[in-house]
C-alpha positions, 0 to 999 in steps of 0.5 A: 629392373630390365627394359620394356618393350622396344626399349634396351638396357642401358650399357653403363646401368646394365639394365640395373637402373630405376628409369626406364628411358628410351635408347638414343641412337646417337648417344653411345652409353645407351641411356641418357647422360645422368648414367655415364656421369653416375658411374664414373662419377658418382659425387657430381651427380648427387650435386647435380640431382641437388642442384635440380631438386633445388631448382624444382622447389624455387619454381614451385615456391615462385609457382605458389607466390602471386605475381606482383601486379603491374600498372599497364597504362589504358589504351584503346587496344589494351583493355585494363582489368583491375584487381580488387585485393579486398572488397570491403577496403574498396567501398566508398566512405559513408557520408554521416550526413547523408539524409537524417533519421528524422523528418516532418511526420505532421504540419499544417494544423491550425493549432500549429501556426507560429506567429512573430512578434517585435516589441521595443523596450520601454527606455523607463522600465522597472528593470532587474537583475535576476535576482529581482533587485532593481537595475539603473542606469541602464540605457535604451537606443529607443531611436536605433529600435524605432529604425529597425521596427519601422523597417521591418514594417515597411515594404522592403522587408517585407519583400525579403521576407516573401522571398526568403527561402523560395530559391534553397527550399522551394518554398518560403520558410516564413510568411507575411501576417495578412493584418501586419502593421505597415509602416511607410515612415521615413526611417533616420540614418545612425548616428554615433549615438544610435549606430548600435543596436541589441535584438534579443531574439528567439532561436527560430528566426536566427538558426533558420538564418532569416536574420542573416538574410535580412539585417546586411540590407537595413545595415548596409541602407541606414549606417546602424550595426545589429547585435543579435542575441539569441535564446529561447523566448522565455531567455529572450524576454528575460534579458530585455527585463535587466535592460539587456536589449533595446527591442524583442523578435519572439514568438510566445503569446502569453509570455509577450503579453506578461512582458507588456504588462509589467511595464517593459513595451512601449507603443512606438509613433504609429502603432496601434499597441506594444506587440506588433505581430507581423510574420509566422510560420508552422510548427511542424511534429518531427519523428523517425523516419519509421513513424512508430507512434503513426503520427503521420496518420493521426487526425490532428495534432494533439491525436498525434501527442496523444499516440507518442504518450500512450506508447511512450516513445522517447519525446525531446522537448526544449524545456527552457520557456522558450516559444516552442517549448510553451506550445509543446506543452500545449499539445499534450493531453491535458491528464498528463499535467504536463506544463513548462515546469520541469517538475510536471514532467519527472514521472516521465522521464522513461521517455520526455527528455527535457532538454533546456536547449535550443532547437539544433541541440534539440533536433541533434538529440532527437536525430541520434535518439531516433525521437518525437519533437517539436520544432519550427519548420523554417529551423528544420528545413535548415537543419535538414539541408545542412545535414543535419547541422544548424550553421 
């Protein structure tokens, strides 16, 4: 191919060449270099053209790679930009426990109120094992419970009480009966043979951490070591029958008043009876935060029980006779035959989940079910504040 325009052949291509460059006055040969060395030497000047063909693909493969980042230390002249390879691997780890599921849909209501009672072992009970064979030799620290009933009778424990929950919850978690028996008695220091003491008690007053709170102020005044054993109230009551317990802290009425009955209360110097009735709080109706039974806005308790029945949303009941468990089945309409017997409850077992566990095992289940329950306000407003957990 010939020049064009102002531009001659080259003198070594003869015209006879594939570029069309311009002449270069100063370069003798008329083109540029590559053609003096192809002609006389036509060997170096394919390696040549593979050497720059080779370097021209290293650039574009370096082109196409991406530049290695580099940390540029922050200054107030150098703004720093950070690149985010992947979003998603950036994103800030979800807390597990951040807010639950569930919360307090109904409260308040009359039927709801949740009354404690503490009642001393009679030292000469008819006790038994759990098969009914009766049990000897068992020892009762009468002088050890007749100290601790009469300091939570007295007006320091009181007080404690009172206070207790205010400062984490904004309220307090338990409240004083306005009729609770007041005792003003000196209370006696332990001795080696009183220093211990067994409280069979509900899970209420110890999952809400009401004991915690209390016991290191009576241990700590009067020298006596508190052993707390803690289950449903029904379990509470039983271990007190085989003589496994030297007081009660339980909230169950009737199952209270059958314990007087068959002999296990005595009515310490002082009192008036067996049951000494002193605190309570509510229980409070729980659901998903969704509300798809709309208990929230159900006139009272037992129209919100009817709601989650007729709908046959999944219910978590303790099921093991405790306090709670005895007023759940209360709440129920009465056609549905539902009692603390586990067979009035098969045939709903599409949506009654009976349980036999305590209140954080059960609000656990009804927080990962998304589920109705029943449970006392002081043990859910600690369960909610742990996350979710019942320390």
């Amino acid at each position: 191919m010939g020049a064009i325009g102002n531009e001659r052949a080259c003198r070594v291509c003869k015209g006879d060449f594939n570029r069309i460059l311009p002449q270069r006055e100063d370069w003798p040969y008329g083109c540029d270099f590559s053609c003096k060395i192809e002609k006389e030497n036509p060997f170096m000047f394919k390696r040549i053209i593979l050497v720059v063909l080779a370097a021209l693909l290293a650039l574009g493969v370096l082109g196409c790679a991406k530049p290695a980042e580099t940390e540029v230390p922050a200054t107030e002249e150098t703004p720093v930009t950070i690149a985010v390879q992947n979003p998603e691997a950036t994103e800030a780890p979800i807390d597990e426990n951040a807010g639950l599921g569930i919360t307090i849909l109904f409260e308040q209501d009359d039927a709801m109120i949740n009354n404690y009672t503490v009642i001393a072992v009679n030292d000469a009970a008819p006790f038994k094992d759990t098969d009914g064979n009766a049990v000897s030799g068992v020892a009762i620290n009468a002088v050890g419970a007749k100290a601790l009933v009469d300091w939570l009778m007295s007006q320091e424990a009181a007080d404690l009480i009172a206070q207790y929950g205010v400062a984490e919850y904004g309220e307090a978690l338990f409240s004083l009966k306005a009729d609770k028996p007041v005792s003003t008695a000196e209370i006696s220091q332990a001795t080696d043979a009183t220093k211990t003491i067994r409280l069979s008690t509900t899970t209420s007053v110890n999952d809400s951490g009401l004991l915690a709170y209390l016991l290191p102020t009576f241990e700590g005044k009067y020298g006596y070591t508190v052993e707390v054993s803690s289950a449903g109230t029904g379990k509470a009551i039983a271990a007190a029958t085989m003589g496994n317990a030297d007081l009660i802290l339980v909230h169950s009425k009737s199952q209270e008043e059958q314990f007087v009955t068959d002999g296990y209360a005595k009515v310490l110097d002082g009192y008036s009876g067996e049951r000494l009735t002193f605190m309570y709080n509510y229980f409070v109706l729980i659901g998903p935060t969704s509300d798809p039974a709309k208990c929230a806005e159900a006139a009272n308790v037992k129209d919100a029980f009817a709601r989650i029945a007729e709908g046959k949303y999944p219910f978590v009941s303790r099921g093991d006779q405790s306090g709670t468990h005895t007023k759940e089945v209360s709440l129920w309409p009465e056609a549905l035959g539902i009692t603390t017997d586990a067979a009035s409850v098969a045939a709903y077992s599409q949506w009654y989940y009976s349980s036999n566990a305590g209140m954080g095992v059960c609000l656990t289940m009804a927080n990962e079910m998304d589920a109705y329950i029943l449970s006392d306000k002081a043990t859910f407003l600690a369960f909610e504040k742990n996350g979710g957990v019942v320390e």
